[in-house]
VEXKE-476335 format. One record per residue (C-alpha): residue number from 0; residue in one letter; y, z, x. Coordinates in Angstrom, 1 decimal. Example, Ala and Ser with C-alpha at 12.3 -4.5 7.8 and 13.67 -1.06 7.14 Angstrom:
<sites>
     n   res       yy       zz       xx
     0     A     -4.5      7.8     12.3
     1     S     -1.1      7.1     13.7
</sites>
This chain:
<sites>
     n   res       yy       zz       xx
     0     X    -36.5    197.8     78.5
     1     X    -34.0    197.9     76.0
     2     X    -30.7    199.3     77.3
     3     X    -29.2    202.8     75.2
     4     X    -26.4    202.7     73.1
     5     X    -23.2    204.6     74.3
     6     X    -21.0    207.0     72.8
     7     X    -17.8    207.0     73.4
     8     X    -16.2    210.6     74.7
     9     X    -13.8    212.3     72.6
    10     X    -12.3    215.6     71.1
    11     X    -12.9    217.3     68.0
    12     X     -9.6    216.0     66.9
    13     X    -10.7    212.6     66.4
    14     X    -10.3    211.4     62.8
    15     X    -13.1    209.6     60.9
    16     X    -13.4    206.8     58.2
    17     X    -16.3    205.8     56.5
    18     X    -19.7    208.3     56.2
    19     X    -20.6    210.0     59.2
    20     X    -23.5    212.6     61.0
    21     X    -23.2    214.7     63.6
    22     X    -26.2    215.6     65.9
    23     X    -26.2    218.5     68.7
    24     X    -25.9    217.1     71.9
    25     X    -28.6    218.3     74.0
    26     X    -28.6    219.0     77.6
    27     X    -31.6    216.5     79.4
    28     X    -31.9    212.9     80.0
    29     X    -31.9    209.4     78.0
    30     X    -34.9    208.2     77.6
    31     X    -36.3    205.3     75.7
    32     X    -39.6    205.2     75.1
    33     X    -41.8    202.6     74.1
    34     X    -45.4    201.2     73.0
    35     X    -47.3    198.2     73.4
    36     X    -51.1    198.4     72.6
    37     X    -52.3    201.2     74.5
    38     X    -49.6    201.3     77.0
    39     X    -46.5    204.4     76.4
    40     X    -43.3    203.8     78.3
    41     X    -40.5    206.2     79.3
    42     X    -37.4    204.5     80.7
    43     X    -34.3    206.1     82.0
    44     X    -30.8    205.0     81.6
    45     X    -31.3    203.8     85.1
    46     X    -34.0    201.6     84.3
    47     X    -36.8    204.0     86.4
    48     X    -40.2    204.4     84.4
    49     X    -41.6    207.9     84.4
    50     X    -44.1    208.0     81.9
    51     X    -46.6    209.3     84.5
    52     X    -43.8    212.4     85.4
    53     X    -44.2    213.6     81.8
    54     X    -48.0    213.5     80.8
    55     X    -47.3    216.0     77.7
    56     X    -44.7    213.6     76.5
    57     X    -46.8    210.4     76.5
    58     X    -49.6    212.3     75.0
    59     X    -47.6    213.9     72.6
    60     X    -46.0    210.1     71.5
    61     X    -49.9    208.4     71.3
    62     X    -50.9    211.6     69.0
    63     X    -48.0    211.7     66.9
    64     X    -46.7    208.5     66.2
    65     X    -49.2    206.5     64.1
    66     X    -48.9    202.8     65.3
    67     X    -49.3    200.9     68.7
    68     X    -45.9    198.9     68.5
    69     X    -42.8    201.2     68.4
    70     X    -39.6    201.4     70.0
    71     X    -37.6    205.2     70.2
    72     X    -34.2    206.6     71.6
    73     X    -33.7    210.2     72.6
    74     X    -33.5    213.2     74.9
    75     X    -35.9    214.8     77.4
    76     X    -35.2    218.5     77.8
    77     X    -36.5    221.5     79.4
    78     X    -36.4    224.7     78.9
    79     X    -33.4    226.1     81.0
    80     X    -31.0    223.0     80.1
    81     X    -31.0    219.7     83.1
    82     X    -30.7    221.9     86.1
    83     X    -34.7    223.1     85.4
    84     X    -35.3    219.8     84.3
    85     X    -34.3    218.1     88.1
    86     X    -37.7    220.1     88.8
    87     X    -39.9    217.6     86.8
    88     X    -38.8    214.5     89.4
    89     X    -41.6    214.5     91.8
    90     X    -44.3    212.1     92.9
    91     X    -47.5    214.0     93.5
    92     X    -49.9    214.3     90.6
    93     X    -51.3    217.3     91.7
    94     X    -47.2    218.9     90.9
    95     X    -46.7    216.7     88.2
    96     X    -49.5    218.6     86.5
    97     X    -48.7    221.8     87.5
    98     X    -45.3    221.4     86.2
    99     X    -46.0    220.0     83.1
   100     X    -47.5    223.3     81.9
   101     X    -45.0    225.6     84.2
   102     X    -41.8    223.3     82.5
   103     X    -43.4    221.5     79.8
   104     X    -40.7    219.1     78.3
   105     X    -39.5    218.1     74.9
   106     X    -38.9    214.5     73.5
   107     X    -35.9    215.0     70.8
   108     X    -35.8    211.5     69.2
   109     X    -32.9    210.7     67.1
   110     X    -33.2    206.6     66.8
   111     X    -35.9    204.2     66.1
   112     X    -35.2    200.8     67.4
   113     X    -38.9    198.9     66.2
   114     X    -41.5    200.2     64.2
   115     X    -44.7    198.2     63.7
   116     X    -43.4    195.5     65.7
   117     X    -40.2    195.3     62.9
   118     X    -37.2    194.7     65.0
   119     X    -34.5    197.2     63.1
   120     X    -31.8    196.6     65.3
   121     X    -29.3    195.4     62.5
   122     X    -30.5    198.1     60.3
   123     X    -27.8    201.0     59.1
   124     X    -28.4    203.8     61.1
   125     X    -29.4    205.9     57.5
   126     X    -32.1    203.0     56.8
   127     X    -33.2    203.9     60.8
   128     X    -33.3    207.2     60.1
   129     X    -35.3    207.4     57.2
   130     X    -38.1    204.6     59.3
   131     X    -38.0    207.7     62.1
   132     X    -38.7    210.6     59.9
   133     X    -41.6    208.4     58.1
   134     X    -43.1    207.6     61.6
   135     X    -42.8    210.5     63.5
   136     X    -45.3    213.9     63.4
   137     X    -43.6    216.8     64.8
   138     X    -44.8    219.4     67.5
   139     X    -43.7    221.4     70.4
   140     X    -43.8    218.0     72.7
   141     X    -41.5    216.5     70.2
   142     X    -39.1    216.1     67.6
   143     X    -37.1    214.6     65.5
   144     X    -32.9    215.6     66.3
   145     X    -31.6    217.5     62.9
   146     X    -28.4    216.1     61.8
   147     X    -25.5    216.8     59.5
   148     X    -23.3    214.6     57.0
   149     X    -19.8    215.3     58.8
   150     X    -16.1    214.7     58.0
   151     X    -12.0    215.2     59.7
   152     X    -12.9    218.8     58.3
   153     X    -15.8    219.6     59.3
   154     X    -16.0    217.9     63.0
   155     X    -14.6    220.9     64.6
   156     X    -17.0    223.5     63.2
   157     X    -20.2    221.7     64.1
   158     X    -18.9    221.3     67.0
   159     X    -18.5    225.3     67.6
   160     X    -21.6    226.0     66.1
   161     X    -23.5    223.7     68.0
   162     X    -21.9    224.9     71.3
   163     X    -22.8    228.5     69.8
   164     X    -26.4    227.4     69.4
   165     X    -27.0    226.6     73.1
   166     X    -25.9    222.8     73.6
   167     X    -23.6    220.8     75.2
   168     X    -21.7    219.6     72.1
   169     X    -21.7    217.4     69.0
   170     X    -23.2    213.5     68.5
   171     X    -20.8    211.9     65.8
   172     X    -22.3    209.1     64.8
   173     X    -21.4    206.3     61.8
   174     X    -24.1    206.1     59.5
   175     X    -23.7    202.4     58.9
   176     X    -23.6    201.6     62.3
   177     X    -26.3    198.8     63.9
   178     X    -28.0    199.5     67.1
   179     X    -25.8    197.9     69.8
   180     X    -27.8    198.2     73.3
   181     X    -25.5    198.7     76.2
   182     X    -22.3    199.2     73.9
   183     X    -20.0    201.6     73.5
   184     X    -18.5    200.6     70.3
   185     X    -17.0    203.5     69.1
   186     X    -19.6    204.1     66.5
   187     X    -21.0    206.6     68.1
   188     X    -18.8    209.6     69.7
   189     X    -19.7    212.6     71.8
   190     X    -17.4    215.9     72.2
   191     X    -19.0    217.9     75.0
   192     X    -18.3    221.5     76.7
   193     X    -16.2    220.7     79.5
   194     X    -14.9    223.6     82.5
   195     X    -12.2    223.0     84.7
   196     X    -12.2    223.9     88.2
   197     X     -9.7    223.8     91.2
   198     X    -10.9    221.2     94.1
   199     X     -9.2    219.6     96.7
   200     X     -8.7    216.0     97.3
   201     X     -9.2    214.6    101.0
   202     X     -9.6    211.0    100.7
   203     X    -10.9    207.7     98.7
   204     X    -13.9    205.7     99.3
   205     X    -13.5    202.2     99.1
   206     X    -13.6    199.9     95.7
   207     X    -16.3    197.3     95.1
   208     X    -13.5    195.3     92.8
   209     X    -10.1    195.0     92.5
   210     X     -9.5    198.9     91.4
   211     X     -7.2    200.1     94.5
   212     X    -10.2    203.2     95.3
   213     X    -13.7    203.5     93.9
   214     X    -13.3    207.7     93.7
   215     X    -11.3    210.6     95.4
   216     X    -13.4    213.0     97.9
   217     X    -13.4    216.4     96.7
   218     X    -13.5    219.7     99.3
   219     X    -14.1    223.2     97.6
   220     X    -14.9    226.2     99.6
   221     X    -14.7    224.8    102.8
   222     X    -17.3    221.9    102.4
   223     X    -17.6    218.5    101.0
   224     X    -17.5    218.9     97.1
   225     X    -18.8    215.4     95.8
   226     X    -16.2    212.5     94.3
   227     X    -14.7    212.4     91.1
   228     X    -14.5    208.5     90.2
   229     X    -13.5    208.4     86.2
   230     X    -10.6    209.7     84.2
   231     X     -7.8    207.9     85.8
   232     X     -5.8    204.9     84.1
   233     X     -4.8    201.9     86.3
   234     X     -1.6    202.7     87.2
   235     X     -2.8    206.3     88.0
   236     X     -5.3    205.1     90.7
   237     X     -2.2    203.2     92.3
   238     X      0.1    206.1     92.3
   239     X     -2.9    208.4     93.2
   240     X     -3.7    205.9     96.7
   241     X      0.2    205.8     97.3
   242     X      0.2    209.9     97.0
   243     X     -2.8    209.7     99.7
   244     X     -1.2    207.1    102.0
   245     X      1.7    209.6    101.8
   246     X     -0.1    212.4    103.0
   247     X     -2.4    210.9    105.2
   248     X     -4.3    213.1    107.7
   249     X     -8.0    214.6    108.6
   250     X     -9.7    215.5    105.9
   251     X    -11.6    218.4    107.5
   252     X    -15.2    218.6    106.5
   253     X    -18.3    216.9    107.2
   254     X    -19.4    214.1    105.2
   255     X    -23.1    213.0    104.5
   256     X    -23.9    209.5    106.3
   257     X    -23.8    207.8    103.1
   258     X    -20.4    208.6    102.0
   259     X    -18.8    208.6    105.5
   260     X    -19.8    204.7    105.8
   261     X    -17.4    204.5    102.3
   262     X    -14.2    205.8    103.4
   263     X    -11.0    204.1    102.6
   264     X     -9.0    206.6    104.0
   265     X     -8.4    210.8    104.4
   266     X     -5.8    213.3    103.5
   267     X     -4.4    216.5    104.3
   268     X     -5.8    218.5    101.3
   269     X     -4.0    218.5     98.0
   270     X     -4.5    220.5     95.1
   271     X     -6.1    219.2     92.4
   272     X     -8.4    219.5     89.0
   273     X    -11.2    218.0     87.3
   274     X    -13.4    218.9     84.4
   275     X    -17.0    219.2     85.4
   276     X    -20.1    220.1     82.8
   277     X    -21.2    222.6     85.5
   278     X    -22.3    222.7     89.3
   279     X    -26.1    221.7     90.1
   280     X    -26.7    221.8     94.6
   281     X    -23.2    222.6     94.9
   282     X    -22.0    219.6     93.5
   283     X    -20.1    219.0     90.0
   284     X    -21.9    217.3     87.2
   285     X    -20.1    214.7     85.6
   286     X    -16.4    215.3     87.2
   287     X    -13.7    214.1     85.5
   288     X    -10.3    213.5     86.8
   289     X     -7.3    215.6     85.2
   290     X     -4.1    215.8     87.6
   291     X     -3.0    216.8     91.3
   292     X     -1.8    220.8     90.7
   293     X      1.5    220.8     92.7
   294     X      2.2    224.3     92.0
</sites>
């Protein structure tokens, strides 16, 4: 498969040069999705193939796209945002049907990588779009992302009105920019809906490099909380593990096996924040580190 493009996270403040869009940022999962002959692929960012999870979407792509040799980016969605959308991951074909008319998804494609076997890689992402709009026949299974010509003064209100509209936030995207797979350039930017909630820190797990943790172990409410492992600078994860050495101590709550085994050391609790997206099986989606709350 060919790996996504990133985007880079930002604010609303961020200042533009050149011609821009901005997208709605929609609340599912990456998937590129592919054709060769008669065979559709669906590939996470994870590199997992679920084509046969989402029978209404591969349909949807062989009746609506008119050629056997393609290459598309977008989003997966559901109904009732990603937490109804962690539904959809089962095995059993018998479900897998079920569910695909209980929680039929939605393929929102916003990039086209090849089109009748055309490599358009190195293409402007306007020439890209145009090639999309061309190829693609829309329907309740899927659809083409809208997007708007944005500037410095306009960046903030799509923002809010996306946000407004039901999703997570705003795609900013340079509309000169080539397809990089894997990168995150900085020609494409993402401002997202971000809450804040109050956790406490007990502990690090260990690093896999030279970093001096790999994440902090978050308690809330009495029980183990998930880890929070992006958002700090390198000097901040050294005076972070020197705060922790400080205040060493038991950390207690139970850990599951898996995270137990990765312990580089525990804490007394310490006050702390991170911004999360929300909280899906008691655990925070996409944590973000923000500071220890001394107060």
């Amino acid at each position: 498969m060919i790996e996504p493009m990133l985007c880079k996270l930002t604010g609303p403040e961020v200042q533009l040069t050149g011609t821009w869009i901005s997208e709605p940022k929609y609340d599912g999962e990456r998937i590129i999705a592919s054709r060769k002959g008669d065979k559709i692929s669906l590939w996470t960012r994870r590199h997992i193939q679920v084509s046969k999870k989402f029978p209404e979407i591969t349909q949807a792509l062989t009746k609506n796209m008119n050629d056997d040799n393609w290459i598309v980016d977008g989003e997966i969605t559901v109904h009732g945002g990603f937490r109804d959308l962690l539904k959809r991951n089962v095995e059993n074909k018998f479900k897998i049907h079920i569910l695909s008319k209980k929680i039929p998804a939605t393929y929102n494609i916003f990039d086209i990588i090849q089109w009748k076997g055309e490599d358009l890689i190195s293409k402007p992402l306007i020439e890209r779009k145009k090639v999309l709009i061309d190829a693609v026949y829309m329907d309740d299974r899927m659809r083409i992302v809208p997007f708007l010509k944005v500037d410095n003064q306009t960046v903030r209100k799509h923002f809010l009105e996306y946000l407004k509209d039901g999703f997570e936030g705003a795609v900013i995207k340079n509309a000169f920019s080539k397809y990089e797979p894997g990168k995150r350039s900085g020609q494409w930017i993402k401002i997202k809906r971000e809450d804040t909630v109050d956790v406490y820190v007990v502990g690090a797990t260990k690093s896999t490099g030279s970093i001096p943790f790999g994440a902090l172990i978050l308690k809330k409410d009495g029980r183990y909380f998930g880890k929070v492992g992006t958002g700090f600078t390198d000097q901040q994860r050294k005076d972070i593990l020197k705060i922790l050495e400080k205040n060493r101590g038991p950390r207690g709550i139970m850990l599951p096996p898996e995270i137990e085994s990765e312990v580089l050391l525990t804490s007394k609790p310490l006050l702390a924040e991170i911004k999360i997206q929300e909280i899906i099986k008691g655990s925070p989606r996409s944590p973000v580190w923000v500071r220890f709350r001394w107060e």
